[in-house]
N, C-alpha and C positions, 0 to 999 in steps of 0.2 A: 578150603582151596588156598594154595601156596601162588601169592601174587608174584609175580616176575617185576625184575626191575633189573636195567642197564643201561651203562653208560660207556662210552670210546674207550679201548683202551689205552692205560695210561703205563709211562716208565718210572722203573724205581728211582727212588729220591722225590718224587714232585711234591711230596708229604711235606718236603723242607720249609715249605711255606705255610706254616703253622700261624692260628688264626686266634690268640691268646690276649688279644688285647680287651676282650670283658668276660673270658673264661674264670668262671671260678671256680677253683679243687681243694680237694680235699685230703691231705696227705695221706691222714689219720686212715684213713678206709683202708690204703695197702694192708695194715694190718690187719686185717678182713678175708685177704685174696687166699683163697690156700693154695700153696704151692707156688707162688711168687718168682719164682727161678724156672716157672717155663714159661716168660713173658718177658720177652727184654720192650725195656723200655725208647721209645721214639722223642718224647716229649712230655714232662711232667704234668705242663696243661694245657689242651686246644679245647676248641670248642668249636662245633660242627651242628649245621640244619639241615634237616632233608625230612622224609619222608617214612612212617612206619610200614614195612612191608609184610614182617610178622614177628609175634610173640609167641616164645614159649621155653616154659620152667624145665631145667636143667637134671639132671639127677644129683647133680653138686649143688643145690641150692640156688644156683644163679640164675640168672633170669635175661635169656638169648631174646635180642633186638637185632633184626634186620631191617637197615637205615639205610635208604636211596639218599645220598648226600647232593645236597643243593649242588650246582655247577661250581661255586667257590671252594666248594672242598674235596670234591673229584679226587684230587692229588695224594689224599688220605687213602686211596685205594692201594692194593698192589695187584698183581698176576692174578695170586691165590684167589683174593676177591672176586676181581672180574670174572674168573673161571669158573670155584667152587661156589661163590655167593651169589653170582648173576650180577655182579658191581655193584654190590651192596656191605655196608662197614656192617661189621659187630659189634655190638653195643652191649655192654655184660653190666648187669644190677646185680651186686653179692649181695647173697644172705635173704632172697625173698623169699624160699622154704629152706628147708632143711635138708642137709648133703645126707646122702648115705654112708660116707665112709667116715674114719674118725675122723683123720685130718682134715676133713668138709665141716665136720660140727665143730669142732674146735677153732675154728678160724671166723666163726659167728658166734663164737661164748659169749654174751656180754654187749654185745651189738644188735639194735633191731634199725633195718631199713626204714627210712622214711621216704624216699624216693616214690611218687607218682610213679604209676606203669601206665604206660601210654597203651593206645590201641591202634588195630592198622590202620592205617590211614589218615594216622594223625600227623600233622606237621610239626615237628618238635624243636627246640634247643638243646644240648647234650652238651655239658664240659665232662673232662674226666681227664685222665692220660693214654696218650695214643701207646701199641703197642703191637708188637709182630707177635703170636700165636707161636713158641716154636714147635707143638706139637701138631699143629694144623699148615702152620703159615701164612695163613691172613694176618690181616692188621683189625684193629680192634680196640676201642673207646674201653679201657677195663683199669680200673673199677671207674663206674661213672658218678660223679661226685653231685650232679645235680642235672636235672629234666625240666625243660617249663614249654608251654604251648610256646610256638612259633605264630608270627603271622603269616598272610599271606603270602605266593612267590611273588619276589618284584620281577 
């Protein structure tokens, strides 16, 4: 069963308030993403809490997180979100299986994920680089450079 999660909508640009002061990323993984040119970049590194609403593996090998973002990071949303996601960011792990097509396995040669996979309804921490989806239009945590349990909401 696919959890719901929403929040107010929000207007473009509120993202601008990127939350980088103990974000840490990881360049290196771009070289990871395959197809890197249908994701323009927002912000090299943020880092965002909320909420797991679901998991699940890719046929590109990535590994699709839907994150309810605590209320400090709302602004990480766009349209697309609030519409297609129910107000929930995308949160992309490369490389946790194996893509189908060439340029899916070639972009995981040589790289094995370390990254924890959270599960629903886990309260997490996520840095990575924020980014717009062009082929979707969400915005979207991708590649995510590191996961750690969150605590409690304050």
């Amino acid at each position: 069963m696919l959890a719901i999660c929403a929040l107010p909508f929000l207007t473009a640009g509120q993202h601008k308030k990127s939350h980088t002061s103990t974000a840490e990323c990881d360049p290196a993984l771009w070289a990871h993403v395959w197809s890197p040119e249908r994701l323009k970049k927002l912000a090299d590194c943020v880092e965002v809490t909320g909420t797991v609403t679901e998991c699940r593996r890719e046929s590109d090998g990535d590994l699709h997180i839907l994150l309810l973002p605590d209320k400090p990071y709302a602004g990480m949303l766009n349209a697309v979100n609030e519409k297609e996601k129910a107000g929930c960011l995308v949160i992309e792990i490369v490389c946790v299986g194996n893509g189908k097509e060439k340029k899916e396995k070639e972009s995981c040669d040589g790289y094995k994920n370390h990254i924890q996979v959270p599960e629903v309804n886990d309260r997490i921490k996520v840095s990575g680089s924020l980014v717009t989806d062009l082929h979707h239009g969400w915005n979207e945590i991708h590649p995510v450079s590191r996961i750690t349990r969150a605590g409690k909401k304050k």
